[in-house]
C-alpha positions as CSV (number, residue, x, y, z in Angstrom):
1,X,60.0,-32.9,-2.9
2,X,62.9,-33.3,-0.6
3,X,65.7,-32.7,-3.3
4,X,64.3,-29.9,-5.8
5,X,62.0,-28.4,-3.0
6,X,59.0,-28.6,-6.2
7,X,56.3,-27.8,-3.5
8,X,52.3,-28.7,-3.7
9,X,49.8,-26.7,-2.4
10,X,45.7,-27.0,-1.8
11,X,43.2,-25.5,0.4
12,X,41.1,-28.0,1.7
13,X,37.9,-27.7,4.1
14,X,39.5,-29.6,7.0
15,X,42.2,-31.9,8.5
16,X,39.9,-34.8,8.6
17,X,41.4,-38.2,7.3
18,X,39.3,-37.6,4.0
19,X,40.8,-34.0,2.7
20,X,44.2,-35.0,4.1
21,X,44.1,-38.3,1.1
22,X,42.2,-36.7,-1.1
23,X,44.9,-33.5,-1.2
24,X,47.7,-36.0,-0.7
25,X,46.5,-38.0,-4.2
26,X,46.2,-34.7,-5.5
27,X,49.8,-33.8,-5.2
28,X,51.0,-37.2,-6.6
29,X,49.0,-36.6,-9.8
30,X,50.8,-32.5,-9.2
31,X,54.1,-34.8,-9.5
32,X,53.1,-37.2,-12.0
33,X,54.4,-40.3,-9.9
34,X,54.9,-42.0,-6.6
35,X,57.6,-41.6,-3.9
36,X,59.2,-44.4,-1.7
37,X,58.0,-42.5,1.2
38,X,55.6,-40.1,2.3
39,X,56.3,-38.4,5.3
40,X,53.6,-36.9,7.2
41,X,53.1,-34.9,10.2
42,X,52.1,-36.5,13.5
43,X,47.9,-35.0,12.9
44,X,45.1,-37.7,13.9
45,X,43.9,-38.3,10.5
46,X,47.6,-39.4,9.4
47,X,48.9,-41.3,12.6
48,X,46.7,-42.7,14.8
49,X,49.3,-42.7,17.4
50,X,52.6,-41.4,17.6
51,X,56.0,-43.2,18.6
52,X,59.4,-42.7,18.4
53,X,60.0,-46.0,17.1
54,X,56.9,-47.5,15.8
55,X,54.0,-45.0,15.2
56,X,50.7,-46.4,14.2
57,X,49.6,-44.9,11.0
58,X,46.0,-44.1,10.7
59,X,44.6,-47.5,8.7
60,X,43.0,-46.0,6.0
61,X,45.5,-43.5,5.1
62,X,47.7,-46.7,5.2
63,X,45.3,-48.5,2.5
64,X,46.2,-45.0,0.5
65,X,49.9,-45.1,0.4
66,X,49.3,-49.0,-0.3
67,X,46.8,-48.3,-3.3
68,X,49.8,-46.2,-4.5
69,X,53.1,-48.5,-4.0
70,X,54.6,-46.3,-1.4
71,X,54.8,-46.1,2.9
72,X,54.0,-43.9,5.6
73,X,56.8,-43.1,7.3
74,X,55.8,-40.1,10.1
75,X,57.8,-37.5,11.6
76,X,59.2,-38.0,15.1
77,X,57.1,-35.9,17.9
78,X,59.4,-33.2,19.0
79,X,62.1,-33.5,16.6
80,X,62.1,-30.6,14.1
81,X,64.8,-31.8,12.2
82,X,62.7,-34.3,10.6
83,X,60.7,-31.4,8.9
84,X,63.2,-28.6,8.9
85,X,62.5,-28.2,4.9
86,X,58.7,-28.6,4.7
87,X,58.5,-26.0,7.5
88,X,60.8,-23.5,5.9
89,X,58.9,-23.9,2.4
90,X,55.2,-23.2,4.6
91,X,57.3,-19.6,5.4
92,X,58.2,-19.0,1.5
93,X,54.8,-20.3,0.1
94,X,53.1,-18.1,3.2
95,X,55.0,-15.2,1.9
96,X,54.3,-16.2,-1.7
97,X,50.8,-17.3,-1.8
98,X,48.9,-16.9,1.7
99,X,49.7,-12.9,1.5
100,X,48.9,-12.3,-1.9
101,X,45.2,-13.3,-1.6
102,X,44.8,-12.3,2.0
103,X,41.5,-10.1,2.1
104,X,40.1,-11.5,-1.0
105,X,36.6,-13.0,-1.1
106,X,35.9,-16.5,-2.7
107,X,32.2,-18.3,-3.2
108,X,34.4,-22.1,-2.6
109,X,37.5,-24.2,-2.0
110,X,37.4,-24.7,-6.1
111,X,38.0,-20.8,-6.8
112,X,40.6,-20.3,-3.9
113,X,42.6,-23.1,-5.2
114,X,42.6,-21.7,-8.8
115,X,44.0,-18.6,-7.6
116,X,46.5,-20.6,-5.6
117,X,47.3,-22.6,-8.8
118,X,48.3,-19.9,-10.7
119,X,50.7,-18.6,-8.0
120,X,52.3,-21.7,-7.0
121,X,53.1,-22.1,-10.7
122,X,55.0,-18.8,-10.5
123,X,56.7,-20.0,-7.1
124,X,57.5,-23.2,-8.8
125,X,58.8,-21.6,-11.9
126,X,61.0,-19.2,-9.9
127,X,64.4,-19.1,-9.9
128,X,66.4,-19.7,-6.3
129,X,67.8,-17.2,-4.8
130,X,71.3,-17.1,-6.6
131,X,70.6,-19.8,-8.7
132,X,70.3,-20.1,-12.4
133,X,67.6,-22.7,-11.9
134,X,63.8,-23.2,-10.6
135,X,62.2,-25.6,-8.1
136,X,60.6,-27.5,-11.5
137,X,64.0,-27.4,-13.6
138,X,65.1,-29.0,-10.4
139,X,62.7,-31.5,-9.9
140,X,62.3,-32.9,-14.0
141,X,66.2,-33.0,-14.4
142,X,66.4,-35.0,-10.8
143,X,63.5,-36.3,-9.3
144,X,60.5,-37.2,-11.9
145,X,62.8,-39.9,-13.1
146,X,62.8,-41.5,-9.6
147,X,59.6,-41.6,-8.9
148,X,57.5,-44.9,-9.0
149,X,54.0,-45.4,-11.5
150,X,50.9,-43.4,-10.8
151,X,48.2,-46.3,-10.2
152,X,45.6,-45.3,-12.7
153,X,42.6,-46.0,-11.0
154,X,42.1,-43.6,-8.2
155,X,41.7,-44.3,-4.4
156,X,38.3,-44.0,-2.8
157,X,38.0,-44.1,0.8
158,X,34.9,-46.1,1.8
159,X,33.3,-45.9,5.2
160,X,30.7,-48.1,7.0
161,X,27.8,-47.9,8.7
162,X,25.0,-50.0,9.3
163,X,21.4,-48.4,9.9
164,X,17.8,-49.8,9.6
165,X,15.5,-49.3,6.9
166,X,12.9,-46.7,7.8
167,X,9.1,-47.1,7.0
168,X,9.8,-44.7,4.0
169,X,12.1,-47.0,2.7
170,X,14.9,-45.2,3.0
171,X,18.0,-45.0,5.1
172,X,19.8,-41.9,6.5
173,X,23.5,-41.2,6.3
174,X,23.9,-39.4,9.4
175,X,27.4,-37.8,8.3
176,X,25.5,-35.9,5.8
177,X,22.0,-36.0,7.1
178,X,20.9,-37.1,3.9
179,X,18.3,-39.7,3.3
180,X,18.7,-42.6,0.0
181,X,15.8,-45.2,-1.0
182,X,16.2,-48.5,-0.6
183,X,13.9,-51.2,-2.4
184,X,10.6,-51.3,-0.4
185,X,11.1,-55.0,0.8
186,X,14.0,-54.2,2.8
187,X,11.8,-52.2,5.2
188,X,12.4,-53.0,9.1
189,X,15.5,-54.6,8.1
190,X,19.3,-54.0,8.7
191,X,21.9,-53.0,5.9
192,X,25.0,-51.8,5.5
193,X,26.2,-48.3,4.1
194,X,29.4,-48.1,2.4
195,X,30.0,-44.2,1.0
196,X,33.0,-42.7,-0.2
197,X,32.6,-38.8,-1.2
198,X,31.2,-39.4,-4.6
199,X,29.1,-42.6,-4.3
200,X,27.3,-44.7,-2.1
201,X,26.3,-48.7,-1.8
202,X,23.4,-50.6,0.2
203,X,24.3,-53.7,1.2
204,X,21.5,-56.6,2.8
205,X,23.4,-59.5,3.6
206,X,26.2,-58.8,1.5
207,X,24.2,-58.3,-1.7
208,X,24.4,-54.7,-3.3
209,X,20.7,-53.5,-3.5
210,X,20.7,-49.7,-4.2
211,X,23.5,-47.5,-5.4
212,X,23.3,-43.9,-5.1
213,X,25.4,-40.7,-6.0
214,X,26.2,-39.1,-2.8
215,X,24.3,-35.6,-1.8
216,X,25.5,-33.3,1.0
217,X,21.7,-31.5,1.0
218,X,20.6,-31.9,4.5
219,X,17.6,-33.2,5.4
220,X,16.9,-33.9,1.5
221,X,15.9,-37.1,0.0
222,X,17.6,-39.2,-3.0
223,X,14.8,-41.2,-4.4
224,X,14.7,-44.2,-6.8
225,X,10.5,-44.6,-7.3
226,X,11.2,-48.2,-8.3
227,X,12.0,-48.2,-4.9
228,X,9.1,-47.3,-3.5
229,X,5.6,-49.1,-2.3
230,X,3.6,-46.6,-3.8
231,X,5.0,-47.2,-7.0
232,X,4.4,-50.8,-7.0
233,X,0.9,-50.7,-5.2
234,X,2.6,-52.2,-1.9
235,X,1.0,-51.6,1.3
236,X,3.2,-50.6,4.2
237,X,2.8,-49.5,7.6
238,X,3.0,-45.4,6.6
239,X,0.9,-44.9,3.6
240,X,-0.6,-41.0,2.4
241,X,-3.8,-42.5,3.2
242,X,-3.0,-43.6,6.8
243,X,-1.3,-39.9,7.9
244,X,-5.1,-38.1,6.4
245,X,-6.8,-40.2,8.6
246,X,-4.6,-40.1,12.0
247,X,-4.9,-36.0,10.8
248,X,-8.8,-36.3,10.2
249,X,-9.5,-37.5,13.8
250,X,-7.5,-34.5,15.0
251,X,-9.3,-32.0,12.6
252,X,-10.1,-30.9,9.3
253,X,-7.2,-28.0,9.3
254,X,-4.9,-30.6,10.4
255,X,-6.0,-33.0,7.7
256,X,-5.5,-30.5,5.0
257,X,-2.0,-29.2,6.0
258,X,-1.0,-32.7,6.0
259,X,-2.5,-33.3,2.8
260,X,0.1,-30.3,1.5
261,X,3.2,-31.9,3.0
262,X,2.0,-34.7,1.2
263,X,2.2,-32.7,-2.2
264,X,5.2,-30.9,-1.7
265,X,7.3,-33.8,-2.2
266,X,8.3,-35.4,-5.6
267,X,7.2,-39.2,-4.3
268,X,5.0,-39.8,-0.6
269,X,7.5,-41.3,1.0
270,X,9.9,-38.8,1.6
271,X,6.8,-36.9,3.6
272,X,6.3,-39.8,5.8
273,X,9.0,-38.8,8.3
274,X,7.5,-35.0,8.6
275,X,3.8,-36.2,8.7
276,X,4.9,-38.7,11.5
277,X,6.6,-35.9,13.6
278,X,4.2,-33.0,13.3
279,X,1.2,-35.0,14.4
280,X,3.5,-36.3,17.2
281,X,3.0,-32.5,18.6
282,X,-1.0,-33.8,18.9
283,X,0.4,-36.2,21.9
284,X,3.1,-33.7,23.0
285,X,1.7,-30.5,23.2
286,X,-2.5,-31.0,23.0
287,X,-4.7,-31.3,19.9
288,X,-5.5,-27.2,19.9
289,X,-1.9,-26.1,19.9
290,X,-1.4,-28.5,17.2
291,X,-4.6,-27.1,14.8
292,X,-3.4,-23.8,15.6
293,X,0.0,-24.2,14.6
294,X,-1.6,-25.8,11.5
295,X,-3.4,-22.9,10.5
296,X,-0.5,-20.3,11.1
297,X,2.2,-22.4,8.9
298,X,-0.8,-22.9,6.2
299,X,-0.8,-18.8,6.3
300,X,3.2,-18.4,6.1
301,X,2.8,-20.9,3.1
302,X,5.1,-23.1,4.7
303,X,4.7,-26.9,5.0
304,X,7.1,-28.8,7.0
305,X,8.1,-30.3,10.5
306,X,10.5,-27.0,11.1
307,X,8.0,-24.4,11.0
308,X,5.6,-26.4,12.9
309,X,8.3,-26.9,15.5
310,X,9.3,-23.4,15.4
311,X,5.6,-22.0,15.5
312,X,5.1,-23.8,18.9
313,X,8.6,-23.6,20.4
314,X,7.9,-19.7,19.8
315,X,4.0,-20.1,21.2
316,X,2.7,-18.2,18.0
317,X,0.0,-20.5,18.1
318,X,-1.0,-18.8,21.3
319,X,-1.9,-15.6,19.0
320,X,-5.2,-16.5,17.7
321,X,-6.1,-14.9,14.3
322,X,-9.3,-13.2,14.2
323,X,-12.4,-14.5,12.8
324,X,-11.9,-14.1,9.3
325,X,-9.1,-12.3,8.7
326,X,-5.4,-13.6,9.2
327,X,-2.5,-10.8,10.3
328,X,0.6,-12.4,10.5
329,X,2.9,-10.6,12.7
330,X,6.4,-9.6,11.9
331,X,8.9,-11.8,13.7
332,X,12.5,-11.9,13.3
333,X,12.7,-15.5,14.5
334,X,10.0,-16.7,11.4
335,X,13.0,-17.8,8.9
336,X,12.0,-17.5,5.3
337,X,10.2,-20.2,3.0
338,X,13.4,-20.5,1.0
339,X,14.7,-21.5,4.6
340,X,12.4,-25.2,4.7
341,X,13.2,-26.1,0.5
């Protein structure tokens, strides 16, 4: 705050537009209330581009400060003056905060900034240097009384993408590499995503038809099974019964280690994508390198695209076991069966 200098700090993961409105609606719940103006730094996810008369203010950080009753009102490129006080209180709070956890080790952003909330509450607290008063004596005898109503419903960013519906009926969020069901009808067909970071919405022609919390679990699956076509008896194109037969015509071994990536999964569906691509590799690399790599995954006790992928990118399937008896080598490149979960 420009008059009592009560200061707000949070580690966040990135500069990216999200963390920068997520930590800046962080420090107006710090204060308890809304400035007139925020006054930002010229970075990408702020100001889309810089001017010394007009800058253009990044458009959703815009809908931010206008959630909250206030303006975005950037620092001039090149002219220090216009943040002479933030950057002399980055060189007390580095003093104050950075170097006092320097070399410790945290799991997460949520333990670092609980160590950095206890110390900026001393730093606060602290009286000036030949003063009688603190930064927060400061700021609730001056300041708190100027500042404008906290909006009580909290800003979420939403972004938009639009995808098609896969034959699993679900779509994937690319950002996250995540994939969410959608109702089985809407396969084939084009909807829009709108996420924030908590939630997200499926939209078909403007009508909402699956909501979702949001998962950052790559390559995972978040499932409705009213959503599905084997829950309602539907026939669709991909079907368990359709990937066993494709692998039956190839062989037996493939067959069964299809049959497994099948079972692994909580519904069918979210197999669908792995069966497709691993007996793809029966076109791409020849039926017998395809059984083979089969047979060595079904031996690590691993069942996915990855390891079938890996097995022939590494040419183990080229090490035939003998006749009855398995040996699995030791390879450092083999990644664990945690690895694929």
């Amino acid at each position: 705050m420009g008059c009592s200098q009560l200061t707000y700090v949070e580690a966040v993961a990135s500069q990216r537009r999200e963390d920068l409105i997520k930590a800046c609606e962080n420090s107006l719940l710090f204060y308890g209330g809304v400035p007139q103006v925020i006054v930002p730094d010229n970075l990408r996810s702020a100001v889309t581009k810089g001017s010394k008369y007009e800058a253009i203010i990044n458009p959703e950080f815009a809908l931010f400060a206008e959630h909250y009753g206030t303006i975005i009102i950037p620092a001039r490129a090149y002219k220090p003056r216009d943040k002479s006080l933030v950057e002399g209180v980055v060189k007390l709070v580095y003093s104050s905060i950075y170097t006092k956890l320097e070399g410790e080790v945290f799991r997460d952003l949520e333990s670092i900034n609980i160590a950095i909330r206890v110390l900026l509450e001393d730093y606060n607290n602290a009286f000036f240097s030949k003063r009688d008063y603190s930064r927060m004596e400061q700021f609730e005898e001056i300041e708190k009384m100027a500042l404008g109503k906290l909006n009580p419903i909290r800003y979420k960013i939403k972004v938009q993408v639009i995808v098609t519906v896969m034959k699993n009926a679900h779509v994937r969020l690319a950002e996250d590499i995540h994939y969410y069901s959608v109702p089985y009808i809407y396969i084939g067909k084009k909807v829009k995503i709108l996420y924030t970071t908590t939630d997200i919405e499926i939209f078909y022609r403007y009508e909402l038809i699956a909501k979702h919390t949001r998962s950052k679990k790559k390559y995972q699956y978040t499932t409705n099974p009213e959503h599905l076509a084997t829950k309602h008896q539907f026939v669709t194109e991909w079907s368990p019964e359709k990937f066993i037969t494709q692998a039956s015509a190839i062989h037996e071994d493939v067959a069964s280690y299809i049959g497994k990536i099948l079972e692994h999964k909580p519904y069918p569906e979210q197999a669908y994508k792995s069966c497709s691509g691993i007996l793809s590799f029966a076109r791409r690399v020849g039926e017998e390198r395809l059984i083979d790599a089969c047979r060595w995954a079904d031996s690590l006790g691993q069942y996915s695209y990855l390891i079938i992928e890996e097995i022939l990118n590494k040419k183990l399937d080229k090490l035939k076991p003998e006749a009855e008896s398995v040996d699995i080598p030791s390879h450092n490149n083999i990644r664990g069966k945690e690895y694929y979960k």
